[in-house]
BALOBA-1460 file (C-alpha; in Angstrom, 3 decimals):
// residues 85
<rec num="1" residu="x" x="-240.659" y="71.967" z="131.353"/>
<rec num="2" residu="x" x="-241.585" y="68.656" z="131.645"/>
<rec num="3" residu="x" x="-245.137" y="67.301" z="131.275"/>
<rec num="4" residu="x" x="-246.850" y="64.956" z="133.594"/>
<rec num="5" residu="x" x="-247.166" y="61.812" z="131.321"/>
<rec num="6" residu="x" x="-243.481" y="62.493" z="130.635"/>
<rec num="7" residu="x" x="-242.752" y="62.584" z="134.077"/>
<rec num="8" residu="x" x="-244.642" y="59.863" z="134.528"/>
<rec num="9" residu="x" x="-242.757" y="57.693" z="131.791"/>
<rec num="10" residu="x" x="-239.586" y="58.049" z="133.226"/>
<rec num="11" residu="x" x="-240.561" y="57.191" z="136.361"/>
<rec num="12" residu="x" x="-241.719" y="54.696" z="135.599"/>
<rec num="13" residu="x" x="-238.435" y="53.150" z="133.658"/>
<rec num="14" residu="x" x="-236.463" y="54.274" z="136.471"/>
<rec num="15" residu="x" x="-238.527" y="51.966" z="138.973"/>
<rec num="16" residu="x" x="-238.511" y="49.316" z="136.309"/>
<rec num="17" residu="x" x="-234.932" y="49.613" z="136.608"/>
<rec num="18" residu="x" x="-234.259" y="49.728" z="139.843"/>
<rec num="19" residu="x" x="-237.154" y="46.538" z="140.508"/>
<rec num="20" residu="x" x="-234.713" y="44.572" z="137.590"/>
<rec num="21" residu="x" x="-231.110" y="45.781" z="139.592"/>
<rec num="22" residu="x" x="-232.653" y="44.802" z="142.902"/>
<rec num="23" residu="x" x="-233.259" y="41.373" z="141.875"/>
<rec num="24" residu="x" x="-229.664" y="40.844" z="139.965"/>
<rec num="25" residu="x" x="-228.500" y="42.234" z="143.637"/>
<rec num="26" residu="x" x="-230.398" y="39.616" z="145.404"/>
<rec num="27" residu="x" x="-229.336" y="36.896" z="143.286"/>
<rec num="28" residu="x" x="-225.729" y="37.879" z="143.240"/>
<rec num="29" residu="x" x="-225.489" y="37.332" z="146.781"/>
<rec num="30" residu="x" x="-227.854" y="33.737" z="146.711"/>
<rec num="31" residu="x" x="-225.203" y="32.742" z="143.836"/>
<rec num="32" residu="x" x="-222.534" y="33.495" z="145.773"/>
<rec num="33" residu="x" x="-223.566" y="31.911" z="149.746"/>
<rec num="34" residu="x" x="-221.920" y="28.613" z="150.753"/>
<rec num="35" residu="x" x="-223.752" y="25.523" z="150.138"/>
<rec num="36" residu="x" x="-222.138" y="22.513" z="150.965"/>
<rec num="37" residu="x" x="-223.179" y="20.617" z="147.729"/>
<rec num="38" residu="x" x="-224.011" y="23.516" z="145.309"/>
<rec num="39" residu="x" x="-221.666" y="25.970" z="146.018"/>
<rec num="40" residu="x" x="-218.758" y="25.063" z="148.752"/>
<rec num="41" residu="x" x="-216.977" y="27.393" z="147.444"/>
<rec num="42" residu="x" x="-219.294" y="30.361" z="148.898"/>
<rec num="43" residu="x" x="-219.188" y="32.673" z="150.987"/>
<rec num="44" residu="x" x="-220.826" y="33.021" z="154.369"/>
<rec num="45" residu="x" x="-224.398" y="34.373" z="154.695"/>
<rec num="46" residu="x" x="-222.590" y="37.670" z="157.527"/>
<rec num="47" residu="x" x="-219.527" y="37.800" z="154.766"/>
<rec num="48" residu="x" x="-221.966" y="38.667" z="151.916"/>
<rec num="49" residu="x" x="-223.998" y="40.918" z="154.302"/>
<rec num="50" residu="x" x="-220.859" y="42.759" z="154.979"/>
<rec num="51" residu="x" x="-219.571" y="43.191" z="151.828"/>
<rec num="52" residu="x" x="-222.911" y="44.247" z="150.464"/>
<rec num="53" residu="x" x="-222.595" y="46.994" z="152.944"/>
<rec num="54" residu="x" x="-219.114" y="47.822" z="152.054"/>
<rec num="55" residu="x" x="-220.458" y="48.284" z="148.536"/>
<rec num="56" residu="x" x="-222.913" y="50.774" z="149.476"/>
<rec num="57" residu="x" x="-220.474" y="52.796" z="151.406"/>
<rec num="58" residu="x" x="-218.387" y="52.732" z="148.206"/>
<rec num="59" residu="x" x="-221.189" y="53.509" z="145.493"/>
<rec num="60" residu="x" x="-223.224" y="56.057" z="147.682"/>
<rec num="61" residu="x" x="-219.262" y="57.639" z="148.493"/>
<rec num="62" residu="x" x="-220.653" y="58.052" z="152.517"/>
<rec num="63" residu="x" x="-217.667" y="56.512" z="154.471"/>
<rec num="64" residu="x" x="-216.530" y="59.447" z="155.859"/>
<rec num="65" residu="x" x="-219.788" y="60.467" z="157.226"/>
<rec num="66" residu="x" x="-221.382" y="57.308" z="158.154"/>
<rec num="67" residu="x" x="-218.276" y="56.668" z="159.776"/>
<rec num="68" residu="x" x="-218.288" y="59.445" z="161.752"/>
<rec num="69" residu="x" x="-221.715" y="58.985" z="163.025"/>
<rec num="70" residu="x" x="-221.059" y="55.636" z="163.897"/>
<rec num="71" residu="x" x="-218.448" y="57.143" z="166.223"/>
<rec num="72" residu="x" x="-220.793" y="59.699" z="167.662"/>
<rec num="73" residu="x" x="-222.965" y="57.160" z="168.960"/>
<rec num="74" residu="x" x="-220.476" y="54.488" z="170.252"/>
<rec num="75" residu="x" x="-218.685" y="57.670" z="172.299"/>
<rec num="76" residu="x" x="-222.282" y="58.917" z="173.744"/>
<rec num="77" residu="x" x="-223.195" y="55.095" z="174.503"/>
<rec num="78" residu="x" x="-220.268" y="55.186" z="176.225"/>
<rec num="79" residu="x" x="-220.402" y="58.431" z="177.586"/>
<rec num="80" residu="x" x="-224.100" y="57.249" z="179.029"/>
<rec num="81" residu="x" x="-223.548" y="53.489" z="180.305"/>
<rec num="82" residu="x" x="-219.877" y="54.962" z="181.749"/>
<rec num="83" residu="x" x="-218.660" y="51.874" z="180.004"/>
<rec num="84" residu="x" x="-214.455" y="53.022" z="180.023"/>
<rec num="85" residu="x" x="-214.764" y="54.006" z="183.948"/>
């Protein structure tokens, strides 16, 4: 069993690490958006957005599912605002 301060403890690493890899994150994607004089090389503000997004699909190993409820909801929006008749 695990006591409360040791609960505690790793808690709080865990948030200390997460706090740290949400800030590398963040500055990733400022490092890597265009700028004409500091970084033309970059990448589009909706390009880093998406492939952020892509990333999560592939780390959190959701496609399939989030896929699929994307899906659900286009075909009932459709289904709704008769948008194919």
């Amino acid at each position: 069993m695990i006591s409360e301060r040791e609960l505690y403890d790793r808690l709080v690493d865990l948030e200390t690490q997460k706090l740290t890899l949400t800030a590398d994150v963040n500055q990733l994607k400022a490092d890597s958006k265009y700028d004409e004089d500091s970084c033309p090389q970059g990448l589009a503000k909706e390009d880093i957005k998406n492939i952020h997004a892509a990333a999560k699909l592939k780390s959190k190993l959701d496609y399939e599912e989030k896929k699929e409820a994307a899906q659900a909801v286009f075909k009932k929006y459709e289904e709704l605002e008769q948008y194919n008749d």
